[in-house]
NUZATOR-857954 format. One line per field, with one value per residue (C-alpha): residue in one letter; residue number from 1; x, y, z. Coordinates in steps of 0.1 Angstrom, whole numbers, plus 5000, padded with zeros to 4 digits. Layout:
# NUZATOR-857954
resn [A,...]
resi [NUM,...]
c1 [X,...]
c2 [Y,...]
c3 [Z,...]
END
This chain:
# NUZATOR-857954
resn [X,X,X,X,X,X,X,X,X,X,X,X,X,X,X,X,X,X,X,X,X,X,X,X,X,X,X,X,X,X,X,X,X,X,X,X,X,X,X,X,X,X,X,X,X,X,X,X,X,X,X,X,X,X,X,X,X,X,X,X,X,X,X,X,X,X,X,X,X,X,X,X,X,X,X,X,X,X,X,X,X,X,X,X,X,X,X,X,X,X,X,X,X,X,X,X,X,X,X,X,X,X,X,X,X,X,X,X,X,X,X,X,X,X,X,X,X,X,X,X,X,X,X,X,X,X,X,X,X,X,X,X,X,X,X,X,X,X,X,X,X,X,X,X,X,X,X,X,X,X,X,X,X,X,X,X,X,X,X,X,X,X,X,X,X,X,X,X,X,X,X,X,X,X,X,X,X,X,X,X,X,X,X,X,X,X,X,X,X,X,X,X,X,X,X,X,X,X,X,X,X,X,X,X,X,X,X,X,X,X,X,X,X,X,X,X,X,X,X,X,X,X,X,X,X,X,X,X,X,X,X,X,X,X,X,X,X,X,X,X,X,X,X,X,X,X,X,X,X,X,X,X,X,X,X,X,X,X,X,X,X,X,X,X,X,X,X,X,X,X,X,X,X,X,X,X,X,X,X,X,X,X,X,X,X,X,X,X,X,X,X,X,X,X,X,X,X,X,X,X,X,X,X,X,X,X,X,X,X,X,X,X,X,X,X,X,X,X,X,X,X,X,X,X,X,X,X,X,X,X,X,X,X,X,X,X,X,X,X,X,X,X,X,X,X,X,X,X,X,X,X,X,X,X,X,X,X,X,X,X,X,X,X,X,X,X,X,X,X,X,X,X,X,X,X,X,X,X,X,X,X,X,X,X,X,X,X,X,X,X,X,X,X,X,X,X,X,X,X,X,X,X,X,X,X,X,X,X,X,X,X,X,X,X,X,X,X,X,X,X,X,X,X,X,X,X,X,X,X,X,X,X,X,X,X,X,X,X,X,X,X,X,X,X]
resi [1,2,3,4,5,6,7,8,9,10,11,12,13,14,15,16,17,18,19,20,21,22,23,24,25,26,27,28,29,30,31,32,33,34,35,36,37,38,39,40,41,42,43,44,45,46,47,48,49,50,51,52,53,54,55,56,57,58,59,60,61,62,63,64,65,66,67,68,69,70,71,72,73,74,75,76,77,78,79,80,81,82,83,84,85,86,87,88,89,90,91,92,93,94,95,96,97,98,99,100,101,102,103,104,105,106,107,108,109,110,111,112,113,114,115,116,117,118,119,120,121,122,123,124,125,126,127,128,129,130,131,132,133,134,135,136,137,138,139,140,141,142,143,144,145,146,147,148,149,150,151,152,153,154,155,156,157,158,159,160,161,162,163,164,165,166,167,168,169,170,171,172,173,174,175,176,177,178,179,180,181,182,183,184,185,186,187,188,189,190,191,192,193,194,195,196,197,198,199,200,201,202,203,204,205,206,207,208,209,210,211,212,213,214,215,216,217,218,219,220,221,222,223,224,225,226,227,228,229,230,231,232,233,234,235,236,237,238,239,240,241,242,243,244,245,246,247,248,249,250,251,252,253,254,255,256,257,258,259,260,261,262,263,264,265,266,267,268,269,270,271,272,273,274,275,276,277,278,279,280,281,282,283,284,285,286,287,288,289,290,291,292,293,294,295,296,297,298,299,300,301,302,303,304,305,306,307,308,309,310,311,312,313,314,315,316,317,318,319,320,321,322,323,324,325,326,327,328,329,330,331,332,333,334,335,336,337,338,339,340,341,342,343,344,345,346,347,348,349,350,351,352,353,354,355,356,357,358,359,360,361,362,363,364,365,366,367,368,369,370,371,372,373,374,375,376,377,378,379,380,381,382,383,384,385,386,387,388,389,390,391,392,393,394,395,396,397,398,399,400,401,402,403,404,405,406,407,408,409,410,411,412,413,414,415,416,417,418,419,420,421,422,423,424,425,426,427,428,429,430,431,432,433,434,435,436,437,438,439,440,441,442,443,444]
c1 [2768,2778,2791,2816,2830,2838,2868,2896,2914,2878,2876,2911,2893,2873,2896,2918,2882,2870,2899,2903,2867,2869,2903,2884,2856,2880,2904,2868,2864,2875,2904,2919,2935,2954,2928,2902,2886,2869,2888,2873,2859,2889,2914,2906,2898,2930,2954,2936,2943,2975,2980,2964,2984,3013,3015,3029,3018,3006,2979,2986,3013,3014,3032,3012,2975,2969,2967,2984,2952,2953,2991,2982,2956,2979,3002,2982,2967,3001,3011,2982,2979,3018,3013,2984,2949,2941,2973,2968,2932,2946,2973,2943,2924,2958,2964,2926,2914,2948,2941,2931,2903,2909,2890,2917,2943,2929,2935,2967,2976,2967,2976,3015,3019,3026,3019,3003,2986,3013,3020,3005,3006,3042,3043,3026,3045,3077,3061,3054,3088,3103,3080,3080,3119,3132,3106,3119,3159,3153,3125,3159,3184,3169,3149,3186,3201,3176,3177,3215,3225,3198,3187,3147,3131,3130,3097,3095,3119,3109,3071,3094,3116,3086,3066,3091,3101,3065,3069,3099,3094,3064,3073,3048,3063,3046,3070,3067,3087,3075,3101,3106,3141,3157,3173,3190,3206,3238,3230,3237,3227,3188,3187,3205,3181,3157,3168,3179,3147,3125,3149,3143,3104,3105,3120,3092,3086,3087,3123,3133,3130,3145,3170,3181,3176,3197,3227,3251,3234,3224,3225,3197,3170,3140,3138,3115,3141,3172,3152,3136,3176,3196,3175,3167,3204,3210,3181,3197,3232,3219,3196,3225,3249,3225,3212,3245,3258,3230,3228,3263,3269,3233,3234,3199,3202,3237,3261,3276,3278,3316,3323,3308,3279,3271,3270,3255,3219,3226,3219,3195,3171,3173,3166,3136,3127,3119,3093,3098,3085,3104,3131,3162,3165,3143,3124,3110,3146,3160,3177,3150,3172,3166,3131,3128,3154,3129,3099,3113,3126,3089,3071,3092,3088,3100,3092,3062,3040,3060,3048,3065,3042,3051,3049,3074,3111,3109,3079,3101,3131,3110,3102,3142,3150,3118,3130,3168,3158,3133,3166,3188,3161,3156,3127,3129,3131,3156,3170,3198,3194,3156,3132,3105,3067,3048,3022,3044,3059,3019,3011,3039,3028,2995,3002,3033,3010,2982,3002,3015,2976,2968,2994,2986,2953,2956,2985,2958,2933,2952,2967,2927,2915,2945,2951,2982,3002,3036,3037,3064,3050,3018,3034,3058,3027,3006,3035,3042,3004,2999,3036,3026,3060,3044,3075,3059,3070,3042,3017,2995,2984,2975,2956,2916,2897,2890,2928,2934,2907,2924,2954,2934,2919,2956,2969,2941,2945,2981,2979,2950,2951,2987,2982,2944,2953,2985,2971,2933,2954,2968,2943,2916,2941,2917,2930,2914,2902,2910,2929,2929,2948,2981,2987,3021,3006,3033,3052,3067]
c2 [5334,5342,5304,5309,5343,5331,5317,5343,5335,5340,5368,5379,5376,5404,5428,5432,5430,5460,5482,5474,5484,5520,5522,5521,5542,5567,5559,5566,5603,5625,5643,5613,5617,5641,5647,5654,5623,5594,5563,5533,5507,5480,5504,5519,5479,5468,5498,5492,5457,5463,5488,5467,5438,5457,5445,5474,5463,5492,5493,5529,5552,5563,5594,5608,5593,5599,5632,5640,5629,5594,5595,5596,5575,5546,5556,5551,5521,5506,5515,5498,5471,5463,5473,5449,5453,5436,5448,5486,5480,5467,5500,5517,5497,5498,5537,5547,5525,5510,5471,5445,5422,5382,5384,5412,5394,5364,5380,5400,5363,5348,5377,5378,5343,5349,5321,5323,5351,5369,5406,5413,5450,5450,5430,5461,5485,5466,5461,5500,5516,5493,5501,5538,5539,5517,5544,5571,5560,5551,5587,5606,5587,5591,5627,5640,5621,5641,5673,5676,5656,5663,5696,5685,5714,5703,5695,5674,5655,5651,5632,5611,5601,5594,5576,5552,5543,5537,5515,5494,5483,5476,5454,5476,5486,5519,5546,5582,5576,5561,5541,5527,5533,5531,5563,5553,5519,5534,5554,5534,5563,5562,5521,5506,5518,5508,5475,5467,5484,5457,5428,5441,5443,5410,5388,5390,5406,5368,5364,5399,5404,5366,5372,5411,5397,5365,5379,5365,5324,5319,5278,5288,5302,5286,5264,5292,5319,5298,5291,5328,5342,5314,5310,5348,5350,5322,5328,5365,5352,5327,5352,5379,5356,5339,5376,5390,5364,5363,5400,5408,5415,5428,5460,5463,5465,5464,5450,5485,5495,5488,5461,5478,5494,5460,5449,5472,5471,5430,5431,5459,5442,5411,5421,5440,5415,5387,5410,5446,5449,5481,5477,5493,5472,5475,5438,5437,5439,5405,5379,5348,5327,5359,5350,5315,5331,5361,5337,5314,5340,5358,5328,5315,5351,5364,5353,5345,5374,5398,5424,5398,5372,5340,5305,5317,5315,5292,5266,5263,5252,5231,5214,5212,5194,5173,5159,5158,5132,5112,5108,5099,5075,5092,5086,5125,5155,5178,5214,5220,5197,5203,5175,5192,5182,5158,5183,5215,5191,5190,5219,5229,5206,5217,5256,5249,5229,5250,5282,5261,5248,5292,5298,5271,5284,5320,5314,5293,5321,5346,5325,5320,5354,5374,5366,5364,5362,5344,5316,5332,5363,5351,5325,5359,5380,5356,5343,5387,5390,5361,5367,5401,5412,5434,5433,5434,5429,5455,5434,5439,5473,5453,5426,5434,5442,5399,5396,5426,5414,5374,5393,5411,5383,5364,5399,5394,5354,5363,5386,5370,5330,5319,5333,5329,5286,5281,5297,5278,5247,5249,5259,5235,5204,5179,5148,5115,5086,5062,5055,5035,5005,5014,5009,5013,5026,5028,5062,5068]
c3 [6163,6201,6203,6169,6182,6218,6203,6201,6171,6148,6155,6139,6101,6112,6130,6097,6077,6097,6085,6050,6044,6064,6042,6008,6020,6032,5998,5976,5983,5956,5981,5981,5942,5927,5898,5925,5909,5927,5920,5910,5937,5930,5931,5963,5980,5964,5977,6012,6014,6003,6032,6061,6047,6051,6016,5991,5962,5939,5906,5908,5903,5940,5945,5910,5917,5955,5972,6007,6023,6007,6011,6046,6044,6034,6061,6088,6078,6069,6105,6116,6097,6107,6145,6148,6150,6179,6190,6183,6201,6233,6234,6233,6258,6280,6276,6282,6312,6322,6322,6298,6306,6302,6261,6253,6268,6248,6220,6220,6222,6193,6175,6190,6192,6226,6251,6289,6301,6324,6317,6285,6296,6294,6261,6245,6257,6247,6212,6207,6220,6194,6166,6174,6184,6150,6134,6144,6141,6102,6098,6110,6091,6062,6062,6076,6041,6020,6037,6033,6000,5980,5986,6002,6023,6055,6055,6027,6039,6069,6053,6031,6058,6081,6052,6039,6079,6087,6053,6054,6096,6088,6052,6035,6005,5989,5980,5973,5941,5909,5902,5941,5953,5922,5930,5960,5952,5960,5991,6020,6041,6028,6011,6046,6073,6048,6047,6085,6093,6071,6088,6123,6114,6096,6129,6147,6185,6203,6186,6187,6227,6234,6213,6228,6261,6261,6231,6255,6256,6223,6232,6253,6228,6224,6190,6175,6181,6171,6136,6132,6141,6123,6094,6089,6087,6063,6039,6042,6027,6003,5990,5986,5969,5946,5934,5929,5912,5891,5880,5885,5848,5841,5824,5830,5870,5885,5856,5852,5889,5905,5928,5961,5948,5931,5967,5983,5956,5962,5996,5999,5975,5988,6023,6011,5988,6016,6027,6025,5992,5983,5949,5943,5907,5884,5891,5859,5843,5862,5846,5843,5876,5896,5897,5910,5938,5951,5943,5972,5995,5992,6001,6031,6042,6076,6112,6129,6148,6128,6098,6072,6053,6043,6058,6084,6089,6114,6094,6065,6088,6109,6081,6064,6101,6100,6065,6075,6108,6082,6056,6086,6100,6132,6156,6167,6153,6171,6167,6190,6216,6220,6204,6183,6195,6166,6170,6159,6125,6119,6121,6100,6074,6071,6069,6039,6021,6023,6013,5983,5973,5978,5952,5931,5928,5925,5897,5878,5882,5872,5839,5830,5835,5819,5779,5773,5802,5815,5837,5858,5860,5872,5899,5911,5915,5933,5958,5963,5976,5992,6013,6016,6002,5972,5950,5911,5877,5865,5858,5887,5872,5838,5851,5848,5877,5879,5880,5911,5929,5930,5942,5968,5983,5981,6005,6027,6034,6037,6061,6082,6071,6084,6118,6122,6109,6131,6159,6156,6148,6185,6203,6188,6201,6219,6229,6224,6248,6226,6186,6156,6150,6131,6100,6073,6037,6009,6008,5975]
END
């Protein structure tokens, strides 16, 4: 047992493990509901995987079933579930005695995807000003919004403001409102910090900082960041044209908003639908090619060692380049005019077809457990818990306790699996004294 733990990266299962179960304990007591009620044992797992996972996704009527204290509850373990555990640890570790040993080191690593062991200290400190500072921006943005336009005592809207921050930087997705953010699809001064807040959470802090620090020699990013930034950006566009085209005369979402405010709920949902997980159209009122869109945004995600889910921003283009050189006949795959290791294609290979074979799965499950139940549907609430993105149709909260707790073991491998696999996959690289002869099977 000592052996299997000395590696870093096993020990990631666990530190998210750790949290979801002190969630549902504290989720189980009867001050956590409205009613005063215990809820039941699924519900409480599900909405505290959902919170660690920095998921979103609801079974419940949120704002009407939980009290202030499980309000809160959610809160904080959205916070830390999208902070980091091992990260959060080591702030704590750093604030308390002031230094981090080699093991914490060790593991801020594989949970960051940061590489070397230089100044981790400072990484941590960089990662919470920006969590607490874009935090704070979107909490007075939008508590200011709601205290002044819509008439919300101060301190009302102060939680709302503070909640649905804490929320969209860290892709969770809960909202204090039944119906999401239906209400605001046409306030750009609450659905826009929102939004930019979700993007900025959803980059990732290795592409984030390289990309602030060097705005001025973008030819000079690293491939990761020119994929994370580049393809954030395009996936952003695509996204926003294909679901405004799509829904644009819709009645049931924005067909009878004018031109800008068609816009405007365009590309606030599609920004939170890559992996914020909050809705400012009713999802369950799309046109049938809406779907397929936000079912291929969700599972690409956002980038790596950020809140998002997903494969990864930067896997999915790795892999578009790795099949553009194999069409051209290249020997080499290149982005920019860096050549892309063999090992990195791999690994890219491995974690897309994994994810895929995950959602496979869990769509099967869910098709045989659930009578009566769409193919779509199924395969758009599997791909939103395993991407963490928690955008629903409203079927999650029909699905019988089998069905929830397929979908709470997809937010949990989604959370934990991509990073725990990429980051075992490179550190468990060995290299061999000798290989095979080579051989050329048939391809296609």
């Amino acid at each position: 047992m000592r052996r299997f733990f000395r590696n870093p990266v096993r020990l990631v299962p666990f530190a998210f493990l750790v949290p979801i179960l002190l969630g549902t304990g504290l989720l189980l007591t009867r001050w956590s509901t409205v009613e005063y009620q215990r809820p039941p044992l699924v519900t409480a797992l599900f909405t505290a995987t959902s919170a660690v996972s920095v998921t979103g996704m609801a079974i419940t009527d949120t704002p009407n079933y939980w009290s202030g204290w499980g309000l809160l509850v959610i809160t904080l373990l959205t916070q830390l579930g999208g902070l980091g555990i091992l990260t959060a640890a080591a702030l704590v570790i750093l604030v308390v005695s002031r230094q981090l040993g080699l093991r914490n080191r060790l593991l801020v690593q594989a949970e960051t995807a940061e590489f070397g062991i230089g100044d981790v200290g400072r990484l941590l400190r960089r990662i919470a000003i920006t969590v607490f500072a874009s935090e704070a921006v979107m909490t007075a943005l939008v508590a200011g919004r709601l205290w002044v336009a819509y008439d919300y005592p101060p301190g009302r809207a102060l939680w709302s403001g503070v909640f649905h921050a804490v929320q969209a930087f860290n892709n969770g997705g809960f909202a204090l409102y039944t119906d999401g953010l239906l209400a605001f699809d046409r306030d750009p001064w609450v659905s826009l910090p929102l939004a930019f807040g979700a993007i900025v959470g959803g980059l990732g802090f290795p592409a984030l900082f390289e990309a602030v620090r060097e705005w001025r020699k973008p030819a000079g990013w690293t491939v990761a960041t020119t994929l994370t930034i580049w393809g954030s950006i395009a996936l952003l566009l695509i996204g926003f044209v294909g679901l405004l085209a799509a829904e644009w005369t819709n009645a049931s979402t924005i067909g009878s908003y004018d031109a800008g405010d068609k816009v405007l709920a365009s590309f606030t949902q599609i920004a939170l639908s890559r992996t914020g997980g909050f809705n400012v159209v009713d999802i369950a009122d799309l046109q049938e090619e809406s779907y397929p869109l936000l079912i291929v945004l969700m599972f690409i995600g956002g980038g790596s060692a950020s809140t998002a889910g997903g494969i990864k921003v930067s896997t999915f283009f790795l892999l578009a380049f790795t099949i553009w050189a194999e069409l051209r006949g290249e020997p080499d795959v290149t982005v920019g005019h860096r050549r892309v290791a063999t090992a990195s294609q791999r690994q890219a290979v491995t974690v897309a077809l994994l994810s895929v074979a995950l959602v496979t799965a869990g769509t099967m499950l869910l098709l045989l457990l659930t009578e009566g139940v769409r193919f779509v549907a199924a395969l758009f609430e599997v791909t939103s818990a395993f991407s963490t993105t928690g955008l629903t149709v409203g079927l999650a909260s029909e699905l019988p306790e089998s069905g929830q707790l397929v979908l709470t073991v997809l937010m949990f491998i989604g959370r934990v699996g991509p990073l725990t696999l990429g980051s075992a996959i490179a550190l468990n690289t060995r290299r061999r004294l000798y290989r095979y002869p080579q051989e050329q099977p048939i391809v296609g």
